[in-house]
C-alpha positions in Angstrom: 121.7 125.1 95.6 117.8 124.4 95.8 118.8 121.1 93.0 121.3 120.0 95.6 118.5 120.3 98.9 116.3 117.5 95.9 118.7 115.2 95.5 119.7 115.3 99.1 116.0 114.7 100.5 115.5 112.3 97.8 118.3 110.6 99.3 117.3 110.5 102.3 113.8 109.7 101.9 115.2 106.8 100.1 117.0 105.8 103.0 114.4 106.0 104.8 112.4 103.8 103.3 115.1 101.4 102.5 115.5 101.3 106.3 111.9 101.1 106.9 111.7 98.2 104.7 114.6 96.8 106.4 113.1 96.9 109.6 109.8 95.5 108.5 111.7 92.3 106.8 113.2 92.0 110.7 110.5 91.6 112.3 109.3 88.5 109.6 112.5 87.0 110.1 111.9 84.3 112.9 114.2 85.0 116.6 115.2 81.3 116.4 117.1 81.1 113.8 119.5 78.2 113.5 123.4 78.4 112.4 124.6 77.8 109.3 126.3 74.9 110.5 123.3 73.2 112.3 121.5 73.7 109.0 124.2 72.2 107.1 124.5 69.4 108.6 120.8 68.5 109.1 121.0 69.3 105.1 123.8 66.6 104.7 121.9 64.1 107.1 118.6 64.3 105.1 119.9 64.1 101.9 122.1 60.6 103.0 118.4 59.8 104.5 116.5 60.5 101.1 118.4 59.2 98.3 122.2 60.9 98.1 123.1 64.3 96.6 121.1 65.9 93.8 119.5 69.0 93.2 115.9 67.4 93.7 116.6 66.3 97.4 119.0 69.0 98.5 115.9 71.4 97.7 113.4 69.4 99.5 116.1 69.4 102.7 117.1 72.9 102.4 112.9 73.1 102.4 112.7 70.8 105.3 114.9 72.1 107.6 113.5 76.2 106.9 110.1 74.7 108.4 111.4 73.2 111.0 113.6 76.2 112.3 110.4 78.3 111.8 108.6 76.8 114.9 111.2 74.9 117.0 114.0 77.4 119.0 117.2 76.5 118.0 118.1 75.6 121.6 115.2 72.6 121.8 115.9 71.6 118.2 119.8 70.6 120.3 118.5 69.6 123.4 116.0 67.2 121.7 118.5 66.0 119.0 121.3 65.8 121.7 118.9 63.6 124.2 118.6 61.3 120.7 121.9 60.4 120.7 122.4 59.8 124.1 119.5 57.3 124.2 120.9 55.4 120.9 124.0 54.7 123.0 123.9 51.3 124.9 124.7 50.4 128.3 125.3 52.2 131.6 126.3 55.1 129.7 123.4 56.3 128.9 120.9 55.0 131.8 120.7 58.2 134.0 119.4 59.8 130.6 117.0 56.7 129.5 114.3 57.8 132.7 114.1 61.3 132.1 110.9 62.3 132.5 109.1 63.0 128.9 112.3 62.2 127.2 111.3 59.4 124.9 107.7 61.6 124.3 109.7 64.9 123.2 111.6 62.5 120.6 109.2 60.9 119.5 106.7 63.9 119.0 110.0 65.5 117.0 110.7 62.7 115.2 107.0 62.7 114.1 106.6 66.6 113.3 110.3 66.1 111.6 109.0 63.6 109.2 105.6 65.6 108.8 108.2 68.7 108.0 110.0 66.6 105.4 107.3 65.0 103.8 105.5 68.3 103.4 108.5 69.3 101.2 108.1 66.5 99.4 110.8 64.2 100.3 109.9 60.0 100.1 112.1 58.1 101.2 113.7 56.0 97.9 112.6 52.5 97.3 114.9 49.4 98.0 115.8 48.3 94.5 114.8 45.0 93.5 116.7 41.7 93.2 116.7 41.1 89.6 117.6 38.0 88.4 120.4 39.0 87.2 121.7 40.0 90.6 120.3 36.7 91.8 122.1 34.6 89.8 125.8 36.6 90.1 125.4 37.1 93.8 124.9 32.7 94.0 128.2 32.8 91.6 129.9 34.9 93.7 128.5 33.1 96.8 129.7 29.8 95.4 133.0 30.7 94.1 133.9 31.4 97.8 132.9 28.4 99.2 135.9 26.1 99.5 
């Protein structure tokens, strides 16, 4: 009897401080955290931004996008991204929305701390290959084949 009344406050002392430990990684883990699906597609967005899919840029998104859910709320990480969009789109559409007060400043301060985020996780964006002459001279055969 006494061996089970051991195991059974080792038990729950383990418990105990498994759930202490839980409770203690809770509080680290930040209140505005994004969806999975918001994170995703930010992901896929960056890594069509930095140079396609591979393991090298995927990290330094995944990287980017952790930082960037650490101090902006999900809710003004939307509003700001949504208010993005709506500017981009021409015509009356999108007037009402072009004088907001602060509008264009809240964009462009994210779209600075953004790029600040994703160069800090090492992302650059790739460079524009080269015209080699190679490509010169089959691009002017192509070119001139067309022609009539």
């Amino acid at each position: 009897m006494q061996r089970v009344n051991k195991i059974s406050f080792f038990l729950s002392s383990l418990l105990l401080l498994g759930l202490s430990h839980y409770s203690s990684y809770a509080e680290d883990v930040p209140l505005n955290n994004y969806p999975t699906q918001a994170r995703v597609e930010y992901v896929f967005e960056c890594m069509s931004k930095y140079g396609g899919e591979n393991y090298t840029t995927m990290y330094g998104c995944v990287c980017a996008i952790d930082e960037i859910a650490k101090r902006i709320p999900y809710d003004n990480y939307v509003r700001t991204q949504t208010l993005d969009s709506i500017l981009k789109v021409p015509g009356e559409r999108s007037a009402q929305y072009r004088d907001i007060k602060g509008g264009r400043e809240a964009i462009s301060e994210f779209k600075t701390f953004t790029a600040e985020r994703e160069s800090y996780c090492g992302l650059k964006k790739p460079a524009p290959v080269a015209a080699t002459p190679a490509n010169t001279q089959t691009t002017k055969a192509s070119q001139a084949s067309a022609q009539p």
